[in-house]
TORRO-735771 format. One record per atom (N, C-alpha, C): residue number from 0; residue in three letters; atom name; x, y, z. Coordinates in Angstrom, 3 decimals. Layout:
BEGIN
     k     r    a       east      north         up
   NUM   ALA   CA          X          Y          Z
...
This chain:
BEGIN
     k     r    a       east      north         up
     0   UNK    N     -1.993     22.919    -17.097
     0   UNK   CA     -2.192     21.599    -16.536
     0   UNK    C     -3.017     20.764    -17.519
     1   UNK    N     -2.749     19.592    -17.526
     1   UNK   CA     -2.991     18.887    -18.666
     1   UNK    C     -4.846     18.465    -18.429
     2   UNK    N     -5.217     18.312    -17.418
     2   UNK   CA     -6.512     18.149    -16.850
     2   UNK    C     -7.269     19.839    -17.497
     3   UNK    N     -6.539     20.845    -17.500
     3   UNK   CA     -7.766     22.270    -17.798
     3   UNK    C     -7.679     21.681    -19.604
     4   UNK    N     -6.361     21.579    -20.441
     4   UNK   CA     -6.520     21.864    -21.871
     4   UNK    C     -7.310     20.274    -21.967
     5   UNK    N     -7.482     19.137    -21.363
     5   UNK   CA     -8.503     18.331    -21.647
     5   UNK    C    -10.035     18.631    -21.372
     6   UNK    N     -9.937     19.382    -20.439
     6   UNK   CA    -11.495     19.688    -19.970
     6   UNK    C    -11.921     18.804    -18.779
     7   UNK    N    -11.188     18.338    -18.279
     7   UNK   CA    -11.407     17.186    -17.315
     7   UNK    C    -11.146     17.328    -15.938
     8   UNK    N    -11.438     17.018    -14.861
     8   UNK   CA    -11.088     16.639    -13.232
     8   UNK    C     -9.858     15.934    -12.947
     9   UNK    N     -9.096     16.557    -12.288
     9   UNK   CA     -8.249     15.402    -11.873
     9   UNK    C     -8.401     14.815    -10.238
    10   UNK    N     -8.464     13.937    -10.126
    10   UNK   CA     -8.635     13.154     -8.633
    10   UNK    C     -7.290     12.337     -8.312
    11   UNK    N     -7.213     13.196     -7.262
    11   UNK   CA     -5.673     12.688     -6.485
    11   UNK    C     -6.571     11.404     -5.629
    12   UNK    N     -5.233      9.757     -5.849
    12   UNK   CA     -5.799      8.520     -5.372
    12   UNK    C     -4.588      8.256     -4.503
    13   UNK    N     -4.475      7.801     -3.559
    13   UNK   CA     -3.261      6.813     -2.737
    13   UNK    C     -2.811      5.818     -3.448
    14   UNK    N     -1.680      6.013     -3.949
    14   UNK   CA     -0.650      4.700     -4.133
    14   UNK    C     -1.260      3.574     -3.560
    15   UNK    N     -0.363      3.557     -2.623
    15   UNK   CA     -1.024      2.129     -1.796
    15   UNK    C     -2.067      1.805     -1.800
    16   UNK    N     -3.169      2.868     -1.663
    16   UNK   CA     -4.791      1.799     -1.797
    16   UNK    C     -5.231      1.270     -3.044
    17   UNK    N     -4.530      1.861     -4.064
    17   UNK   CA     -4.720      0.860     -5.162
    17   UNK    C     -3.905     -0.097     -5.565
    18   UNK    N     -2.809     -0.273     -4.901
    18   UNK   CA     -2.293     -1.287     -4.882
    18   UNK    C     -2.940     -2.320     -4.176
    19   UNK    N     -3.202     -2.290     -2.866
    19   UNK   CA     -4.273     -2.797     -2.166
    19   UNK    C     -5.482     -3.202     -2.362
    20   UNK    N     -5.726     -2.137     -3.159
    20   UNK   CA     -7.653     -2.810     -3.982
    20   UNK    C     -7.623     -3.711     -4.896
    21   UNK    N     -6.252     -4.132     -5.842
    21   UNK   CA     -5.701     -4.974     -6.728
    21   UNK    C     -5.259     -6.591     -5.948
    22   UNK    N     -5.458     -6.712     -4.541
    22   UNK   CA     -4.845     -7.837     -4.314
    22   UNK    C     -5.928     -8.804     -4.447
    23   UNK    N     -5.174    -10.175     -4.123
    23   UNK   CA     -6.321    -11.340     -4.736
    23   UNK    C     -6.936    -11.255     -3.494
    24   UNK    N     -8.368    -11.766     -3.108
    24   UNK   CA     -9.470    -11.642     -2.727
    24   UNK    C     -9.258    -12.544     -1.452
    25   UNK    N     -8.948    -14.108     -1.317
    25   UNK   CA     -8.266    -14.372     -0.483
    25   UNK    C     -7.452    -14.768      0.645
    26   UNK    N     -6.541    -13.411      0.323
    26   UNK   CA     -6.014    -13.150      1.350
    26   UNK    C     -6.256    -12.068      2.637
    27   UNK    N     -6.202    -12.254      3.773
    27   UNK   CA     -7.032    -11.294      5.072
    27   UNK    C     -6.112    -10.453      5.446
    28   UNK    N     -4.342    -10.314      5.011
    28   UNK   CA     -3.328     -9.390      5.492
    28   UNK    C     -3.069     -8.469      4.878
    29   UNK    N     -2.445     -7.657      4.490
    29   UNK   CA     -1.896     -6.944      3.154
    29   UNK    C     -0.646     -6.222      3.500
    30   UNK    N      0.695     -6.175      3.342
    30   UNK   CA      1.544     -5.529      3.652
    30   UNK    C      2.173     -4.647      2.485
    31   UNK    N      1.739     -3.377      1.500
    31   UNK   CA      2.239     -2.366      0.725
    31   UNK    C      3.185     -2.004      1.205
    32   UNK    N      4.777     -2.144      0.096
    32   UNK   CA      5.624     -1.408     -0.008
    32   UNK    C      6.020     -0.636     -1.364
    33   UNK    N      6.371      0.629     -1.406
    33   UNK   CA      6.639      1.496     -2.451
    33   UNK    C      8.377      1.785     -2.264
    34   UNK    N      9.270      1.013     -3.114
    34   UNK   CA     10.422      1.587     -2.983
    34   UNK    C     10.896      2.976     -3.232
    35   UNK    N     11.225      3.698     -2.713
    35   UNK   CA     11.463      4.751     -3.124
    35   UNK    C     13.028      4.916     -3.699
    36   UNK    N     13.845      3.997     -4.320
    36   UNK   CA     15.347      3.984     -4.632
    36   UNK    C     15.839      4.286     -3.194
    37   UNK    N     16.882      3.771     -3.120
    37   UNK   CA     17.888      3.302     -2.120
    37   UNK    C     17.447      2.851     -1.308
    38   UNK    N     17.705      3.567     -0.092
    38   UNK   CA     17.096      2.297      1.361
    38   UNK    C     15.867      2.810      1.715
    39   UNK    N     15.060      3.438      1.086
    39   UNK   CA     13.739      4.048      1.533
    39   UNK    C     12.414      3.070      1.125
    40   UNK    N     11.555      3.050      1.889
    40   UNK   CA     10.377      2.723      1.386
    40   UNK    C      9.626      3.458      1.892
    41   UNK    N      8.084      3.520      1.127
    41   UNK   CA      6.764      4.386      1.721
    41   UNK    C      5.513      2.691      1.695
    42   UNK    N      5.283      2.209      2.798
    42   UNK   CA      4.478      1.363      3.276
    42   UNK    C      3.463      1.587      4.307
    43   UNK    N      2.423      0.796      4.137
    43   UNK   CA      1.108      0.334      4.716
    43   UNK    C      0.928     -0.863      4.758
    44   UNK    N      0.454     -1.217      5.945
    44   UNK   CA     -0.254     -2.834      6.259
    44   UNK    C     -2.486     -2.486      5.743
    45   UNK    N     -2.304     -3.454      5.571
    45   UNK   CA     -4.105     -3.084      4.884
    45   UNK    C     -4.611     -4.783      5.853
    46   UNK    N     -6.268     -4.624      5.690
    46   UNK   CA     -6.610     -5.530      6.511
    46   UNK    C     -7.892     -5.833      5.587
    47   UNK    N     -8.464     -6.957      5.042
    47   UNK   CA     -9.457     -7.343      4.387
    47   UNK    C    -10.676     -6.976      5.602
    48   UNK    N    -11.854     -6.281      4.790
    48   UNK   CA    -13.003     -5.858      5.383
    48   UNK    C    -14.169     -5.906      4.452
    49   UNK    N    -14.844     -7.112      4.535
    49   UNK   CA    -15.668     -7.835      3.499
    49   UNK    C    -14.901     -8.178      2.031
    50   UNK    N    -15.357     -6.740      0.959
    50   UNK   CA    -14.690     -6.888     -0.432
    50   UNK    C    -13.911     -5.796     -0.821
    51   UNK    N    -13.460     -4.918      0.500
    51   UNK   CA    -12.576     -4.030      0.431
    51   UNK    C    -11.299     -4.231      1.513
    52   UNK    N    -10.128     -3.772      1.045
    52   UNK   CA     -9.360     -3.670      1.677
    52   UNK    C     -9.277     -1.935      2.842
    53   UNK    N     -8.745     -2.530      4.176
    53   UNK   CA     -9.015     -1.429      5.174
    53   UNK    C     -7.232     -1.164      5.285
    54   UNK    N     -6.722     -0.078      5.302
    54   UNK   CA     -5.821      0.756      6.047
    54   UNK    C     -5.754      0.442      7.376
    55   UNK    N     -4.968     -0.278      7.675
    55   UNK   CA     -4.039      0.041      9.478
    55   UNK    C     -3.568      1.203      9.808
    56   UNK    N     -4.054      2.335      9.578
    56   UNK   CA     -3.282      3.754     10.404
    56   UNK    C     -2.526      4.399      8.875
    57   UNK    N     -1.950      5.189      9.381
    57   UNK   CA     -1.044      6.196      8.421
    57   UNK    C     -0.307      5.351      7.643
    58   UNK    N      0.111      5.857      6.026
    58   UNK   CA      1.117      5.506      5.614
    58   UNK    C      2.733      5.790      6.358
    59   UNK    N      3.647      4.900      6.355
    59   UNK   CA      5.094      5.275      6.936
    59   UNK    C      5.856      5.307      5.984
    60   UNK    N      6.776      6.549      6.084
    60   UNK   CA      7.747      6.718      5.142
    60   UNK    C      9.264      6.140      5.960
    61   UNK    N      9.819      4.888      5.960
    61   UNK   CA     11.075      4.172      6.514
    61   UNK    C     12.001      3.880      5.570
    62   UNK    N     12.866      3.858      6.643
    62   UNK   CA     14.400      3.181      6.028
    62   UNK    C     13.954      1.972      5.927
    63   UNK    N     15.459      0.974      4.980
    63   UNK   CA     14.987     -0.341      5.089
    63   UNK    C     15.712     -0.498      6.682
    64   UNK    N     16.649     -0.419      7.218
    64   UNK   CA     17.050     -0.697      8.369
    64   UNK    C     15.876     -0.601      9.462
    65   UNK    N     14.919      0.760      9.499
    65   UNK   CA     13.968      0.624     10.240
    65   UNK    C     12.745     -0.180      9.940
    66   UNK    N     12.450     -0.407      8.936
    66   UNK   CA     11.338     -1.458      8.358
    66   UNK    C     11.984     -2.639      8.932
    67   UNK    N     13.085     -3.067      8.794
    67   UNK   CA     13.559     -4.485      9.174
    67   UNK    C     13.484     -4.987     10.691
    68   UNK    N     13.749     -3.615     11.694
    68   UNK   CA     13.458     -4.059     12.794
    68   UNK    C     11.805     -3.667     13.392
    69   UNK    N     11.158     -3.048     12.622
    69   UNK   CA     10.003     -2.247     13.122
    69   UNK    C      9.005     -4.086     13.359
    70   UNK    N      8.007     -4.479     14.344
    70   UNK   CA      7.563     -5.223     14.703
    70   UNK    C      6.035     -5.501     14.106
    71   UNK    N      6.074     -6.416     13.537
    71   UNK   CA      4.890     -6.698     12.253
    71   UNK    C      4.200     -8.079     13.022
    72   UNK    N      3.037     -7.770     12.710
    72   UNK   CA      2.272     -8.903     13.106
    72   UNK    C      2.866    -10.346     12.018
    73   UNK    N      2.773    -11.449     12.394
    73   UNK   CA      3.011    -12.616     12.083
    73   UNK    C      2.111    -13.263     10.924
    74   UNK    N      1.427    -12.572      9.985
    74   UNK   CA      0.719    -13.176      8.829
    74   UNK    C      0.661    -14.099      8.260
    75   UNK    N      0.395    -14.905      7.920
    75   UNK   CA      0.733    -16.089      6.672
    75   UNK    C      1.086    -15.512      5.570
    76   UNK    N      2.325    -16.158      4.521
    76   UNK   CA      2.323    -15.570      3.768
    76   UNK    C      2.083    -16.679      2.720
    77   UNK    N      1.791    -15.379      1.664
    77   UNK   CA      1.044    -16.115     -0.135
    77   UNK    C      2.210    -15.804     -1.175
    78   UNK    N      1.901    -16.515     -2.059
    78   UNK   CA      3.186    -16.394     -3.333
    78   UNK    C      2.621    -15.569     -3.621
    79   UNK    N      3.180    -14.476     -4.800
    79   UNK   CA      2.973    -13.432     -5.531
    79   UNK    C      2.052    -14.053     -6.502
    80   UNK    N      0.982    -13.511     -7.105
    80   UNK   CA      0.056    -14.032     -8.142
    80   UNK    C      0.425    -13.010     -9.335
């Protein structure tokens, strides 16, 4: 493992929360999606909590068909920065 012949730690991080810790400052919603090729995604909704972003519950691993009908709070939305 490339972490023992460096000499180093490796620390397993969540996708999504660093995607999440990267958003502009802001904004109070956060909706993470990770395509996974074809109709899959792995998503989280995140919620601004002072200067960190908070997790809404478990990550979900969905179809796009079920993401499309699954029922999302009404956010404002921001252009991509």
């Amino acid at each position: 493992m490339l972490s023992h012949v460096l000499g180093v730690r490796l620390v397993a991080v969540p996708t999504l929360d660093v995607v999440a810790q990267n958003a502009p400052a802001d904004v109070p919603n956060l909706a993470v999606c990770l395509n996974l090729k074809g109709e899959t995604v792995y998503a989280a909704l995140f919620h601004r909590d002072g200067s960190r972003w908070r997790r809404g519950g478990e990550p979900a691993l969905l179809s796009m068909p079920a993401l499309r009908m699954r029922k999302a709070p009404r956010w404002p939305t921001h252009p991509a920065r």
